[in-house]
N, C-alpha and C positions, 0 to 999 in steps of 0.2 A: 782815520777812524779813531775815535776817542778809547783810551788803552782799557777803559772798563767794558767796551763793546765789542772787542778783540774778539776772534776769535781762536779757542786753544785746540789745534791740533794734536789728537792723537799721536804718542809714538809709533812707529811703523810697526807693524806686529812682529814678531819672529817666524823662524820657521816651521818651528815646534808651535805656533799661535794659529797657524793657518788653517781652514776650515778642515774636517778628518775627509771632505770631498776632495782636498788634493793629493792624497796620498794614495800610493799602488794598491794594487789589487793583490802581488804578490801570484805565485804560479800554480795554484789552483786552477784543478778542470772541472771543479765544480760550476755547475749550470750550462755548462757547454750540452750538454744532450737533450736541451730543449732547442737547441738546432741542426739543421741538416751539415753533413759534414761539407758539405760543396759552398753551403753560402760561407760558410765559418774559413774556406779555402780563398774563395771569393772576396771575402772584405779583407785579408792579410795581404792577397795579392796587389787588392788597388790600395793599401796604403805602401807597399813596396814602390808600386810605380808612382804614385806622387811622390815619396820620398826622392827618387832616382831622377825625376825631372826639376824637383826645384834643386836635387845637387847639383846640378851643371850650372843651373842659372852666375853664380862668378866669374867661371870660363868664359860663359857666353859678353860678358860685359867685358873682361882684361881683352879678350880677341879683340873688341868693338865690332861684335856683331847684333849687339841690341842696342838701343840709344835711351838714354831716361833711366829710369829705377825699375826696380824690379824686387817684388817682396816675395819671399820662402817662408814655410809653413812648416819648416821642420820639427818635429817636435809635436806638431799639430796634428797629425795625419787621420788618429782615429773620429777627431771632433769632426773632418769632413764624413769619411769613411761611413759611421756608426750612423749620421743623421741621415743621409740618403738614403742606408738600408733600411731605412723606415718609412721611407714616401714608395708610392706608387710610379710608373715611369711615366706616366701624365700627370703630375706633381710638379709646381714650381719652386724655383727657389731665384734668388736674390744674392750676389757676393758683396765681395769688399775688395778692395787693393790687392787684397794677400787672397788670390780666389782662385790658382791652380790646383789647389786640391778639391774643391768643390767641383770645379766644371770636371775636373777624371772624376771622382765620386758619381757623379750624374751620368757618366757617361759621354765626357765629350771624348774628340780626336784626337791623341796626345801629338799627329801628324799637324792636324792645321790649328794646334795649339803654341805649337814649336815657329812654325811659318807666320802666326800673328807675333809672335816675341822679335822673330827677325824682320819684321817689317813687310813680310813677301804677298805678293797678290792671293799666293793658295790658303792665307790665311783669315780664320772665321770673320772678318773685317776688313779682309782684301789688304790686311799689313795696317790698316788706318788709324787703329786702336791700340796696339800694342798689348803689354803684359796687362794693364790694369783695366780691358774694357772688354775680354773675351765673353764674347755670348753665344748661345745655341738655342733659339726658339723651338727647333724642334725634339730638344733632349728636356725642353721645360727651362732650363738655364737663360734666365733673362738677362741675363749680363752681372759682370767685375762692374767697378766703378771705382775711381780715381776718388773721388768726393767723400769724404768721412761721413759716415752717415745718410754716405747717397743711395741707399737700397730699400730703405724704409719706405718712401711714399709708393716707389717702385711696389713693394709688394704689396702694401697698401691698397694699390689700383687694383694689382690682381688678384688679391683674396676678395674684392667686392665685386668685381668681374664676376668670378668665381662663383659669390654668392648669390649674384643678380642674374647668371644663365645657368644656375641651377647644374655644375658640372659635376658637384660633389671633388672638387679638386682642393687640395688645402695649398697652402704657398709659405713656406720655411725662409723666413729671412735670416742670412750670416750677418754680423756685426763684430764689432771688436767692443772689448772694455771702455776704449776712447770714445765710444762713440755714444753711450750709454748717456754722457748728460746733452748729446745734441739735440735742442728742441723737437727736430720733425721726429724722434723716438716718441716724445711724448703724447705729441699731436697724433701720430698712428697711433699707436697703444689707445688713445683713448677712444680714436673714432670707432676702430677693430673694436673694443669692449663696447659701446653703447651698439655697434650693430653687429655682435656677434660674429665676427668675418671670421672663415675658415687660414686664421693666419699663426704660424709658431714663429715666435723671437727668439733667435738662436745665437746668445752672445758667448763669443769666445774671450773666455781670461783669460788669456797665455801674459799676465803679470807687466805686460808694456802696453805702454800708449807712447808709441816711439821711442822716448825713454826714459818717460813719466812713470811713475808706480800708482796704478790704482786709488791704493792708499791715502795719496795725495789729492787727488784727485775726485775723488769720490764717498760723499758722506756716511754711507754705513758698508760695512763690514761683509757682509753677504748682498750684491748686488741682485739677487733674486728678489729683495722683499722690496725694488721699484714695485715689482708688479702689483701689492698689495693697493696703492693708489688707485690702481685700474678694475679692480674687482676680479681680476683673474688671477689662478695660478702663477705663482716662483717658485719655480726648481733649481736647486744648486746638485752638480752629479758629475763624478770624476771624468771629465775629460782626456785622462790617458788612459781609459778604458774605451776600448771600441762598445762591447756588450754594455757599458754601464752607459753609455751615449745612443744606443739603437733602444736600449729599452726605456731612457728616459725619453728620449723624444716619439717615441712611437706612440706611449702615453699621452700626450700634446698632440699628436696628428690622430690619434682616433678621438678625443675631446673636439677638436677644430671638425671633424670629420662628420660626426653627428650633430653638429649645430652649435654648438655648446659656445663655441664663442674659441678666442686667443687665449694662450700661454707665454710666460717667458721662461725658456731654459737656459741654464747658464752652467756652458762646458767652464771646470779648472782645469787647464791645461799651461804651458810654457813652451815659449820661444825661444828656442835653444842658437839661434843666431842671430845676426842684429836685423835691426828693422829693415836691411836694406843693405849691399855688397861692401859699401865701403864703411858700415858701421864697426868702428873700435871696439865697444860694449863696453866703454869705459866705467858704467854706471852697473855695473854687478860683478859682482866677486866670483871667484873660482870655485870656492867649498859650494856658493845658491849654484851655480850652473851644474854639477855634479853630482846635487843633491839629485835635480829634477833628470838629469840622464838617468838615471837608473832607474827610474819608473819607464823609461822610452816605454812607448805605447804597443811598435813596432817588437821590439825584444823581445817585454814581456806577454806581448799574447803568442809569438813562435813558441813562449817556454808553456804554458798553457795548452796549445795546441802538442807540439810533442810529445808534454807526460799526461796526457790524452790517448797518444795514438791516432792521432788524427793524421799528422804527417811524420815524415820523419826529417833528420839532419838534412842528408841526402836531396831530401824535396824540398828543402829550403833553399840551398844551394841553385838547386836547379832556378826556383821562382826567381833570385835575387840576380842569377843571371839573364833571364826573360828581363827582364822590368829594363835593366840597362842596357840589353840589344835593342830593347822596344826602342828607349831612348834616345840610342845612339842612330838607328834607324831614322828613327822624327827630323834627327838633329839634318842630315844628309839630307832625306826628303824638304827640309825648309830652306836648306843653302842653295838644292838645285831649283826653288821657284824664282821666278822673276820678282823683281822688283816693279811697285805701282809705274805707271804712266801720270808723271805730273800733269798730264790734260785731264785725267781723272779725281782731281783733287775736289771736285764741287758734286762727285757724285757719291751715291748713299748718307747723304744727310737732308735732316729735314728741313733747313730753313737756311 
């Protein structure tokens, strides 16, 4: 390229540069009393248990009891958490690679969640699938997907499904940042906008795209204002907020819900381990990882709920022991299923 046609890259913003969407909430129980104290019990719990299931995920790879990768969402928990509390249980959704916290958000089995990671027949794919391809038809969860960007036409089909049998169901698709300049984004987004589909774009910035920064990556500065192209709504909205994630996208699912057509929302959030068990993180420093633990999502809304009165010390203790029996429970339930019969390897696919 001719050096006058160059392109000049931006320097990387700072921390202190980053949008005021990624910063805490801080331990305010303000607005908490515009919900019931069960569901406000309810979503800390299922980000405790996704927490607890992607911690073992290392264990399970040193044993060699999973084979392949396996991506954790730590860090992540309320971006799942917050958006489900906003769909309907006849509501679908779409994941990514990194989609254990979506399928428990939805309500899947964290038993034959555990027993698809180990390979076993009792798992949602009879073990075929593994960590990156769990699905649950009947919880709405159309499946993980291995493919960057492979969730897109997915829910694509289903919000015109959707809109063509008149179900009144919207379909919430997860993504990642990376996956933001993959063409078929654009190509849905644009179909979804000229035929109004009942569909929300639900892209998580947890700050990597493996081990890319955004930044790099991606032309402007707030990835919300893609949307602008499409004639629809961009929302940027703290991501390690469970409440600031349930009320931005519930916005988006009652817009999609009344006709109105698609959204894109766009959790800030961070990935507090590497992309994957044997990732170094050679590519981020100690003071950024540090900065974004103390927002944990998880922490900060037990201290929220606490100086609330909602729960106490006590009842946290107890949840955080639940979540890891749950777990350790799965883990036992998935090592006593059997393993596939290789005479079975041509069965449940389609072609």
């Amino acid at each position: 390229m001719p050096p006058d046609r160059q392109v000049q890259r931006p320097a990387r913003r700072s921390e202190a540069e980053k949008p005021p969407q990624a910063t805490g909430t801080g331990f305010s129980p303000k607005g908490l009393d515009r919900y019931a104290p069960d569901k406000l019990v309810q979503m800390l719990r299922q980000m405790m248990l996704i927490h607890a299931f992607d911690l073992v995920l290392p264990s399970l790879y040193t044993a060699q009891l999973t084979r392949g990768s396996s991506h954790a969402a730590l860090g992540q928990e309320a971006v799942a958490v917050g958006a489900c509390a906003a769909l309907r249980p006849d509501d679908l959704i779409t994941s990514t690679h990194r989609g254990h916290g979506h399928a428990i958000a939805k309500g899947a089995d964290v038993n034959r969640m555990m027993a698809e990671l180990l390979g076993r027949v009792d798992g949602y794919c009879h073990g075929k699938g593994g960590s990156m391809h769990i699905a649950d038809f009947s919880i709405g969860m159309l499946g993980a997907n291995g493919i960057v960007g492979g969730g897109f036409g997915i829910a694509g089909g289903a919000a015109l499904s959707a809109s063509m049998r008149k179900t009144d169901q919207v379909v919430l698709c997860f993504f990642g940042d990376g996956a933001i300049n993959q063409g078929s984004f654009y190509e849905v987004a644009n179909m979804a906008a000229i035929w109004k589909l009942p569909l929300v774009l639900l892209c998580e910035n947890n700050q990597f795209a493996m081990s890319a920064r955004p930044d790099d990556m991606i032309s402007v500065a707030d990835l919300a204002q893609r949307a602008a192209g499409f004639g629809f709504p961009g929302k940027t909205l703290n991501g390690m907020d469970v409440l600031a994630v349930l009320e931005g996208v519930q916005a988006a699912v009652e817009r999609a819900r009344s006709g109105e057509g698609p959204s894109l929302v766009v959790a800030t959030c961070y990935r507090s381990v590497g992309h994957f068990s044997g990732d170094a993180l050679k590519y981020r420093d100690a003071s950024e990882a540090n900065s974004w633990r103390s927002r944990d999502p998880i922490l900060n809304f037990i201290d929220r709920l606490v100086l609330a009165g909602i729960v106490s010390l006590d009842d946290i203790k107890t949840f955080q022991m639940k979540a890891t029996l749950e777990i350790q429970s799965a883990l036992t339930f998935a090592k006593a299923s059997p393993l596939p019969d290789p005479a079975e390897a041509w069965e449940d696919v389609y072609a």
